[in-house]
C-alpha positions in Angstrom: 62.4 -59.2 74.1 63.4 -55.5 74.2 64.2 -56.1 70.2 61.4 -57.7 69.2 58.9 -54.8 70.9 61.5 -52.3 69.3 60.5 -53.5 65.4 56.8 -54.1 66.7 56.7 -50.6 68.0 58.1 -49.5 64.6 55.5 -51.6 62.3 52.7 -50.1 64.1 54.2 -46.9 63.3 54.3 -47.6 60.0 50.9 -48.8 59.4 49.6 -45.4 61.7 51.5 -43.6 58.9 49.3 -45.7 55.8 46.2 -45.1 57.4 46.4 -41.3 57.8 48.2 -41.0 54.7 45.0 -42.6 53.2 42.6 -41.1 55.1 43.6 -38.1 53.2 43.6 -39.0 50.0 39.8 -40.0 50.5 38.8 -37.0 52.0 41.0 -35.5 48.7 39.2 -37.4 46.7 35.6 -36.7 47.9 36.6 -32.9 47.6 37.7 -33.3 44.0 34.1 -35.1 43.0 32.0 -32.9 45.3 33.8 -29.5 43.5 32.9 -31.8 40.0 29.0 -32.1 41.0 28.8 -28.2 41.2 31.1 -27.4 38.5 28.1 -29.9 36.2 25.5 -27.8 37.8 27.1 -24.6 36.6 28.2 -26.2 32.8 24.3 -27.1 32.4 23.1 -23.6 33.5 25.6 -22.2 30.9 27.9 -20.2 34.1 30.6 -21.8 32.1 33.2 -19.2 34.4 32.0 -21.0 37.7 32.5 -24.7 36.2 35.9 -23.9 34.4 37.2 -22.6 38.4 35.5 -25.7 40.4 37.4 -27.9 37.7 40.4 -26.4 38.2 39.7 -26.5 42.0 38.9 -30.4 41.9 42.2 -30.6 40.4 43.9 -29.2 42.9 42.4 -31.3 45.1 43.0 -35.0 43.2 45.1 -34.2 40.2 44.1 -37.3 38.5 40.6 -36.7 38.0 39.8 -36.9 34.6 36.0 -36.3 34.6 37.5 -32.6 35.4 39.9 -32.3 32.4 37.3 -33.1 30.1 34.9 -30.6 31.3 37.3 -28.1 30.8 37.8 -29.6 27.5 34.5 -29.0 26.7 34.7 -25.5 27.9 37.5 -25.0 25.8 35.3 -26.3 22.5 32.4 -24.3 23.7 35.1 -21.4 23.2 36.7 -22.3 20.4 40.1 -22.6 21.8 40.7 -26.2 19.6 44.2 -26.4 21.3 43.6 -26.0 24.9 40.9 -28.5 24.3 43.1 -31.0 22.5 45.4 -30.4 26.0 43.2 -31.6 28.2 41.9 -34.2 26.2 44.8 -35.7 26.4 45.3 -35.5 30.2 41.9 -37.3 30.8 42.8 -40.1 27.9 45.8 -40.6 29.6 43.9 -41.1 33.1 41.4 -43.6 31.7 42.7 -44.7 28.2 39.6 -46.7 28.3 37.3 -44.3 27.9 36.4 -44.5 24.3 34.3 -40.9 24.2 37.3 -39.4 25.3 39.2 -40.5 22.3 36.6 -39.8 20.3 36.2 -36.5 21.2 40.2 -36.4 21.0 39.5 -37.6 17.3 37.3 -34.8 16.1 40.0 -32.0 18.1 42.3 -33.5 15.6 40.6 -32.8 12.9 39.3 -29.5 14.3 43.4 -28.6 14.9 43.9 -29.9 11.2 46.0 -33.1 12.6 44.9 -35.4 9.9 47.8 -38.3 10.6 46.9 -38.1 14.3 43.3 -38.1 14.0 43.4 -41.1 11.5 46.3 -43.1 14.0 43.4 -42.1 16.4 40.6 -43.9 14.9 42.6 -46.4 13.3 43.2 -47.4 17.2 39.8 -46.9 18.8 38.2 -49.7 16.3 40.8 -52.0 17.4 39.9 -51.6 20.6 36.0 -50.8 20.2 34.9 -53.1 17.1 31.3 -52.6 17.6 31.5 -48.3 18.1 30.5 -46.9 14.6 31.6 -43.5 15.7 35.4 -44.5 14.6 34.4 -46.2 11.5 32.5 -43.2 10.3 34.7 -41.0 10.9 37.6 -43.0 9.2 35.4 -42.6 6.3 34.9 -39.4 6.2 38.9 -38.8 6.4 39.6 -41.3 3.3 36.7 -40.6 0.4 37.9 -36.9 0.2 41.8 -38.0 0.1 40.8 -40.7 -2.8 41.3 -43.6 -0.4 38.2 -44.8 -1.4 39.0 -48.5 -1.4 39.6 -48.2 2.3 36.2 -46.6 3.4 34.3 -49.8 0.9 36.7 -51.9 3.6 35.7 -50.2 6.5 32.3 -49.8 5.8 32.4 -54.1 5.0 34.1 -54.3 8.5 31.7 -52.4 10.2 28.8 -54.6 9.0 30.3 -57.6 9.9 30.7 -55.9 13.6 27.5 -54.8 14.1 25.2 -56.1 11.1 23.5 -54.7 8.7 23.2 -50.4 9.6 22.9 -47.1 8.4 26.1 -45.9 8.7 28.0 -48.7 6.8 25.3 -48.4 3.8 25.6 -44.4 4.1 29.1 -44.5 3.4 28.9 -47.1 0.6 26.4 -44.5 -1.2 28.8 -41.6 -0.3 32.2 -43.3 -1.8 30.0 -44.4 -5.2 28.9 -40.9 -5.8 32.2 -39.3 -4.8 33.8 -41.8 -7.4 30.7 -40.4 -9.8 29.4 -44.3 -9.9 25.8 -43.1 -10.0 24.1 -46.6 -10.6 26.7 -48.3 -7.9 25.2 -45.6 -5.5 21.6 -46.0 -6.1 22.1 -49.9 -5.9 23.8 -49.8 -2.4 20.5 -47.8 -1.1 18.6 -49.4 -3.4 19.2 -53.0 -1.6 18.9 -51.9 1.6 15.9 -50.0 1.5 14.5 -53.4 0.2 15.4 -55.0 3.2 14.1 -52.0 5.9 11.9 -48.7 3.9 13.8 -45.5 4.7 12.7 -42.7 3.6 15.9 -41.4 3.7 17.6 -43.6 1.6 14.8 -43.6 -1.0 15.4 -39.6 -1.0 19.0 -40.3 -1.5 18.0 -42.5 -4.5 15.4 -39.3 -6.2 18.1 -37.1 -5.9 20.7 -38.8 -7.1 18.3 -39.6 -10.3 17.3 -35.5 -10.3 20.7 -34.7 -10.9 21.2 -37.2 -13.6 17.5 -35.9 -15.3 15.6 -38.8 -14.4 12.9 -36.4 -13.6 10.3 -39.2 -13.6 12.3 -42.4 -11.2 13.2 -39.6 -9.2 9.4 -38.5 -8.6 8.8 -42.2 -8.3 11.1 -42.7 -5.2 10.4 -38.7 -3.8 6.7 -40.8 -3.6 7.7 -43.9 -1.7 9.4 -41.5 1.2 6.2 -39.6 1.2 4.5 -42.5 1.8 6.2 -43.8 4.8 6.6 -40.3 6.4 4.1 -37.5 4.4 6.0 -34.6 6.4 9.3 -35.5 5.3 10.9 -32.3 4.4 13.9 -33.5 1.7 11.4 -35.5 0.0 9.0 -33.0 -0.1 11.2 -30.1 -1.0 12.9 -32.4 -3.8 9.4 -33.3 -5.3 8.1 -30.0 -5.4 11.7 -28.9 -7.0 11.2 -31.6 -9.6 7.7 -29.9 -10.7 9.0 -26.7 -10.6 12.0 -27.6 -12.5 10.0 -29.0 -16.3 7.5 -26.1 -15.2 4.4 -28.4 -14.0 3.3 -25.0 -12.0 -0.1 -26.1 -10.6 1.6 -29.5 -8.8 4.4 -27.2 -8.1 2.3 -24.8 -6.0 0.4 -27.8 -4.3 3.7 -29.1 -2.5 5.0 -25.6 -1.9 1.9 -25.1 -0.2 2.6 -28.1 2.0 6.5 -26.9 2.4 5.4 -23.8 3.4 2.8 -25.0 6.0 5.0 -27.4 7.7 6.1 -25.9 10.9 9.3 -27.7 11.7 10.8 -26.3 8.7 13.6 -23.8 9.2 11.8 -19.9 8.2 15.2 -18.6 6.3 14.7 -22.4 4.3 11.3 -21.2 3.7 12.3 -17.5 3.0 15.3 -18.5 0.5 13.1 -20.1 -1.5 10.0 -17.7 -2.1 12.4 -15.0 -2.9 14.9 -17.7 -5.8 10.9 -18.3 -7.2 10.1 -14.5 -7.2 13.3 -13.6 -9.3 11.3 -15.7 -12.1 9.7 -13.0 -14.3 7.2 -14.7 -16.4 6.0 -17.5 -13.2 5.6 -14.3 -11.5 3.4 -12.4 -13.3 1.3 -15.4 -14.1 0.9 -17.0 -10.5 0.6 -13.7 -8.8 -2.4 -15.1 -6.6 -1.2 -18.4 -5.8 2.1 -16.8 -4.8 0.3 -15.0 -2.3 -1.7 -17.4 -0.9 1.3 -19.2 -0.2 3.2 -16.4 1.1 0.1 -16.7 3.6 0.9 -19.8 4.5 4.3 -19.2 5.5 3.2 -16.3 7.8 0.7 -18.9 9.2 2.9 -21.5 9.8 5.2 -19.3 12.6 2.6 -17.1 13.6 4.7 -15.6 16.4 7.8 -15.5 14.5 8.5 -11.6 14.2 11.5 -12.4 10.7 8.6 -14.8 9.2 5.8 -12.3 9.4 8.1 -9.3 8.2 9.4 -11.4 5.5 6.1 -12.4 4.6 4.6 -8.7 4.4 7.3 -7.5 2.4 6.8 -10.5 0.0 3.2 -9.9 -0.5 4.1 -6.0 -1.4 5.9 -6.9 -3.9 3.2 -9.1 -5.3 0.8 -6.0 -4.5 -1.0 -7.7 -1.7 -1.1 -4.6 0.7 -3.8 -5.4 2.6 -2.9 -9.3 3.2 0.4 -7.3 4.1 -1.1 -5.3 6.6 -3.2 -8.6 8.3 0.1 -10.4 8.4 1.8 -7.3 10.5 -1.6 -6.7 12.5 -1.2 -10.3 13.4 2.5 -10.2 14.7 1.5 -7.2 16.8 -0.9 -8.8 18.8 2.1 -10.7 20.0 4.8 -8.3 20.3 2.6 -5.0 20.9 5.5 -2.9 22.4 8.2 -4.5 20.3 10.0 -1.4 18.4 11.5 -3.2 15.6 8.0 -4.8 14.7 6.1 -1.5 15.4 9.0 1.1 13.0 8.3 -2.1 10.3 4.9 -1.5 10.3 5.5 2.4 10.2 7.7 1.5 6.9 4.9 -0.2 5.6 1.7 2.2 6.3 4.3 4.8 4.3 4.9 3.0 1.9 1.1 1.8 0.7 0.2 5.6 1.6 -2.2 4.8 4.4 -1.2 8.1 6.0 -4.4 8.4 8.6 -3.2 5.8 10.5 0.2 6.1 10.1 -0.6 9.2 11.9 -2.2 7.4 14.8 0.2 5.1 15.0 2.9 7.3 15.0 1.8 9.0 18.0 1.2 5.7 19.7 4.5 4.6 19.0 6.2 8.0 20.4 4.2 7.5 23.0 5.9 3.8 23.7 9.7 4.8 23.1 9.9 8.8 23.8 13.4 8.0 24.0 13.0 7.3 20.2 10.6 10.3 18.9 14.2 12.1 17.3 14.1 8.8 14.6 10.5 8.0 14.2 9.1 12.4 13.8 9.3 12.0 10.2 6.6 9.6 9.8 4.3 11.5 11.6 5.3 14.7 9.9 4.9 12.9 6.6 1.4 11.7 7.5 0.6 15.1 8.2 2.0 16.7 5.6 -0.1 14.1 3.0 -3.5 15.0 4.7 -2.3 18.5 3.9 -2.1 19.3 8.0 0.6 21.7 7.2 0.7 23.1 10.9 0.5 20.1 12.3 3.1 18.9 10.2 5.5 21.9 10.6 5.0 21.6 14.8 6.0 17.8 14.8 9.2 18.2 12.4 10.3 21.8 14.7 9.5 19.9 18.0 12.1 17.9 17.3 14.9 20.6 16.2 16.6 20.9 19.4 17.2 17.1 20.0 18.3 16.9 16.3 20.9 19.7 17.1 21.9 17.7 19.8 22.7 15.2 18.5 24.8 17.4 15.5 22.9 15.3 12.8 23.5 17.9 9.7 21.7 15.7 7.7 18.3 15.5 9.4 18.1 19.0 10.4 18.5 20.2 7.0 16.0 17.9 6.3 13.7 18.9 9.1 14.2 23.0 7.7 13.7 21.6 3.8 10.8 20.3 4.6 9.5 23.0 7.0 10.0 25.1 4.3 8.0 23.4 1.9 4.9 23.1 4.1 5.0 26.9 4.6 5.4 27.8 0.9 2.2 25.2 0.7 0.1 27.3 2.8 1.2 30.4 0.6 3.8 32.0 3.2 6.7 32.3 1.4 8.3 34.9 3.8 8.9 31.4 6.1 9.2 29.4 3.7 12.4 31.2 2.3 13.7 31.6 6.1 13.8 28.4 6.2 15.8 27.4 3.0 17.8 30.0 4.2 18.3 27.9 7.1 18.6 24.9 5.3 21.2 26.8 2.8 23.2 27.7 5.9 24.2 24.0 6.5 25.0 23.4 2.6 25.1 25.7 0.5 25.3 23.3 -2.6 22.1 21.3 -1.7 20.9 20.4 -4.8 17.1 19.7 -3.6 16.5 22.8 -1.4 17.9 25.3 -4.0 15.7 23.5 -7.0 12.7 24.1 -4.5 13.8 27.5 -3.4 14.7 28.5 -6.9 11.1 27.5 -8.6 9.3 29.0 -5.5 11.3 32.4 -6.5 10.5 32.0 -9.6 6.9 31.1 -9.9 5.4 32.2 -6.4 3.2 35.1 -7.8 0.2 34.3 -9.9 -0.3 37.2 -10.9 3.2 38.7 -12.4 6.6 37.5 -13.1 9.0 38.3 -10.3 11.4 41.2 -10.7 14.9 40.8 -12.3 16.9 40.6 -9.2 14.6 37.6 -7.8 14.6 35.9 -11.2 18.5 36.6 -11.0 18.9 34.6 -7.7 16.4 31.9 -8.9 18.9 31.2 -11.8 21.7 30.8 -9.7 20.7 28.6 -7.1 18.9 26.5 -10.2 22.3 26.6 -12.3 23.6 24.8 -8.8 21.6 22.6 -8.4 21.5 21.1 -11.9 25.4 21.5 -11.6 25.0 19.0 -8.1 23.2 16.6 -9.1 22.8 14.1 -11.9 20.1 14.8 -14.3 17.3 14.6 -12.5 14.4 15.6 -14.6 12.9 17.9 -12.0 16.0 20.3 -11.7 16.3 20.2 -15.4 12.4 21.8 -15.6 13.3 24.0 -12.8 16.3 25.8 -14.5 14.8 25.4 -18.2 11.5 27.7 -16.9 13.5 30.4 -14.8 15.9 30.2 -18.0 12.3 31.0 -20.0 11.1 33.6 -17.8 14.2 35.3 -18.2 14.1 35.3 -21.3 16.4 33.0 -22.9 14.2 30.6 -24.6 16.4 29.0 -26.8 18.6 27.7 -23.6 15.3 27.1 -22.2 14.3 25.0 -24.8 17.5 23.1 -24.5 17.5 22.3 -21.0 13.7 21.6 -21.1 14.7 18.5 -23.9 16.9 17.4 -21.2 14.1 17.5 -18.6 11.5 15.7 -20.7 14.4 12.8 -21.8 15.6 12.2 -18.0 12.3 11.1 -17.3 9.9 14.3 -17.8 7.8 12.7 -20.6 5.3 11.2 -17.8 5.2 14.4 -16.5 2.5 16.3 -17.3 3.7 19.1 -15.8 6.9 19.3 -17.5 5.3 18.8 -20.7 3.5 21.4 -20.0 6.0 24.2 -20.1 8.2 22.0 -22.3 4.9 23.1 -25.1 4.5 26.6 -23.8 8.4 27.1 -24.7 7.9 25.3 -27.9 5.1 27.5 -28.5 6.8 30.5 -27.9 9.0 30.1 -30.7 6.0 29.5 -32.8 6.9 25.0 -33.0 2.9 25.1 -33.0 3.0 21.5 -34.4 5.6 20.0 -31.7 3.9 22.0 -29.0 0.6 20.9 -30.0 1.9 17.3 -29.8 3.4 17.8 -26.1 0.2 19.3 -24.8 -1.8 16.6 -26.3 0.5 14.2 -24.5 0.4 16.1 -21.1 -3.4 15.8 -21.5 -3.3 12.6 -21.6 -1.1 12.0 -18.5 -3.1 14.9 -16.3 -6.3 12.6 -17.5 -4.4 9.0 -16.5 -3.9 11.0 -12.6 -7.6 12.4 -12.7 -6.4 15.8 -12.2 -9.1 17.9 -13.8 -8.0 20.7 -12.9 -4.3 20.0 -14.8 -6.9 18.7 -17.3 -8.9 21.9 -17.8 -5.8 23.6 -18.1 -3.9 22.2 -20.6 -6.9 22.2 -23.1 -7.6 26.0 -22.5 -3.5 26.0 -23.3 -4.1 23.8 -26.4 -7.4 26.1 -27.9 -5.2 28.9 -27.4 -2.3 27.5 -29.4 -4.1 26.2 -31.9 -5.8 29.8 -32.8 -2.1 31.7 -32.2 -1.0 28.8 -35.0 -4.5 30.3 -37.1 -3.6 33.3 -37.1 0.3 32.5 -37.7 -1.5 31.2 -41.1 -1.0 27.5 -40.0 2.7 27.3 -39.2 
């Protein structure tokens, strides 16, 4: 009896053992899925930190839960680390091999890693074992047409139909083999056929492309149609249509369908964008659909109305086309829903510079400052601008000076020469040259090659008295900083004109008349200014004919700018040539 209770005692012992040994792996096990519920909570809100720890905490707590590997799988994709991804696959496949979007997912890691044989010996598997998945088939397909085992996807695609019926995917890939083989008519008849037996539009899109590319403009309008009529918004039909017009130049159907395109607000806006700007780059369908063009630039404002890219992109397309104040209602309208946005608001600053609406680029400059003070330093300029062009030249000079310190600051060389340029312009326009040279000298002070503020100081030197010709030692200093600034730069026409009249009023007229040719080629000859003195040079030296033909054609381009003034002047020039060529006896 004592040895009987002795191996009792010991079974009971046993079985005391079993029970608490799994008593803890449920409690384990409850941890592990409890730490996988939050760690699902954290992937969907995107704290993809939190999830990746609670799935490596479930692990700790049941090392064979896979639902945790392929989290951190996923994690792994959403990072791009491909291997680390591929690792963990791997650990949950090997938990539950018969969990076929594991293996799939392990499939496309593969191919991701560049593991073709794997990823094929994958596949090749998974449709054993899942017949009726098309994922595996599909993707079989996609690994053999590109490696010219075409004859494999045909077999694939024939076993997948027989697994699930008739379907998409098996006819998709039929089309796709034909066309990679270049068997057009085999292509269109494998789409052709089963768009008989269920109307896609799809297919039949297929089908008009496929008879596009081959310049079957008019079968491939005929199936574009038959999509359209199943699904009217259908945007590859629809795009491919209106392609087709625009393609043997039938403009007016063209612009119909790109009005519909354009309208359709599911489209992508860069889609939309891509192709307004490939039309634009057409010269002659510019010029001649100039208003149509901008109605439908309208419509692709209108169709993303709060889309801030669209209506920029829009504005700036109707510029070109000269549309400023359908422009200007397309910015207006954006602003109503960003009002504070910055970007939006320095856009619409561009644009109110640009179309030289300067009053309210004035007010809106201020409102703007007034929005982003931190920001005054890089909008001043359009304010100062604004100013200067409604000839507020105090105004002007106290917004570009309030901004000097911040600009120093900030040790931009660039702007602050800009700032004292510009400053010194303003004062030589309200006829105070003492500031206005003390600020070029400023401005010199910074670079002393700047080609722009020595042409201005130079010609301000030069020709700031009305009433006399400065004294030698001015017109002296006037050369040289002109002589630079032609040296510094690269022909502009204006510094040409500069150094050609000092040259003059110093008294070399032949070089004058040398650098003046110079000035008028680079771009002088609509200037009715340079023409000018190019004829009072010519004139000089008693060319009474050429002069008389500049004059006549600075005349004419002081009349084209309705400066009467310039006008007045030039024919009181052109009387007094004409009787200095009298009394030359007609030279």
């Amino acid at each position: 009896m004592r040895h009987v209770f002795s191996i009792f005692s010991v079974a009971v012992c046993m079985l005391w053992s079993v029970a608490a040994s799994w008593g803890q792996d449920l409690r384990s096990i409850a941890a592990s899925d409890s730490c996988m519920i939050e760690a699902t909570l954290a992937f969907n809100r995107q704290n993809t930190e939190k999830a990746a720890d609670l799935c490596r905490k479930a692990l700790e707590f049941n090392s064979r839960n896979d639902a945790a590997y392929y989290m951190l799988a996923k994690l792994a994709i959403g990072s791009a680390d491909y291997l680390q991804a591929e690792k963990h696959l791997k650990s949950a496949a090997e938990i539950d091999s018969a969990n076929y979007y594991y293996m799939a997912t392990l499939g496309a890691i593969y191919l991701q890693n560049n593991d073709i044989p794997s990823a094929i010996k994958l596949h090749e598997s998974l449709i054993k074992r899942f017949p009726s998945k098309p994922d595996s088939y599909v993707a079989l397909i996609n690994l053999y047409t590109p490696r010219g085992q075409s004859d494999k996807a045909l077999e694939l695609a024939d076993k997948l139909e027989k697994a699930i019926g008739p379907n998409e995917q098996s006819t998709m890939a039929r089309f796709k083999v034909y066309t990679a083989r270049r068997e057009h008519q085999k292509a269109i008849d494998v789409l052709a056929k089963a768009d008989e037996v269920t109307p896609n539009q799809m297919y039949e899109t297929y089908i008009a492309d496929l008879y596009a590319g081959l310049g079957k403009d008019s079968l491939a309008l005929a199936y574009y149609s038959k999509a359209l009529e199943i699904d009217p918004d259908y945007i590859p039909a629809l795009y491919g249509k209106m392609e087709t017009f625009r393609r043997y130049k039938n403009y007016p159907l063209y612009l119909a369908y790109l009005k519909s395109f354009l309208s359709n607000r599911y489209t992508d806006g860069s889609i939309k964008k891509a192709h307004l700007e490939e039309v634009m780059k057409d010269p002659v369908f510019y010029q001649q659909y100039r208003n149509e063009m901008a109605e439908c630039i309208q419509e692709y404002a209108a169709s993303a109305p709060a889309d801030s890219a669209v209506a920029i992109s829009g504005a700036i397309m109707l510029s070109r086309y000269g549309e400023f104040q359908k422009a200007g209602k397309v910015l207006d309208g954006i602003l109503k829903y960003y009002p504070e946005d910055a970007y939006i608001r320095r856009n619409m600053m561009s644009f109110l510079y640009s179309t030289e609406n300067w009053e309210r680029l004035e007010s809106f400059s201020d409102s703007t400052m007034a929005l982003f003070p931190d920001q005054a330093v890089e909008l001043f300029q359009f304010k100062a601008f604004a100013e200067l062009n409604q000839k507020k030249f105090n105004a002007a000079i106290q917004t570009l000076l309030s901004q000097e310190k911040a600009v120093k600051k900030l040790r931009d060389t660039s702007m602050l020469l800009q700032i004292y340029s510009l400053v010194g312009d303003m004062y030589h326009s309200k006829n105070d040259d003492n500031s206005a040279f003390k600020y070029y000298e400023k401005a010199l002070k910074l670079d002393s090659d700047n080609p722009g503020v020595l042409n201005n100081y130079a010609w301000y030197l030069a020709t700031g008295s009305t009433d006399r010709i400065p004294d030698k030692k001015t017109l002296r200093k006037a050369l040289s900083m002109a002589k630079t600034a032609v040296e510094k730069s690269s022909g502009e026409s204006h510094y040409l004109d500069t150094y050609a009249w000092v040259l003059f009023l110093n008294g070399d007229v032949e070089e004058a008349k040398k650098y003046m040719q110079q000035a008028v080629a680079y771009g002088g000859v609509d200037d009715s200014g340079i023409l000018t003195r190019y004829s009072d040079i010519l004139a000089s030296l008693k060319e009474y004919d050429l002069a008389m033909m500049y004059y006549k054609k600075a005349l004419l381009k002081a009349a084209e700018s309705g400066n009467q003034a310039e006008v007045d002047k030039i024919s009181a020039r052109i009387e007094k040539t004409a009787a200095l060529q009298k009394e030359d006896g007609g030279k």
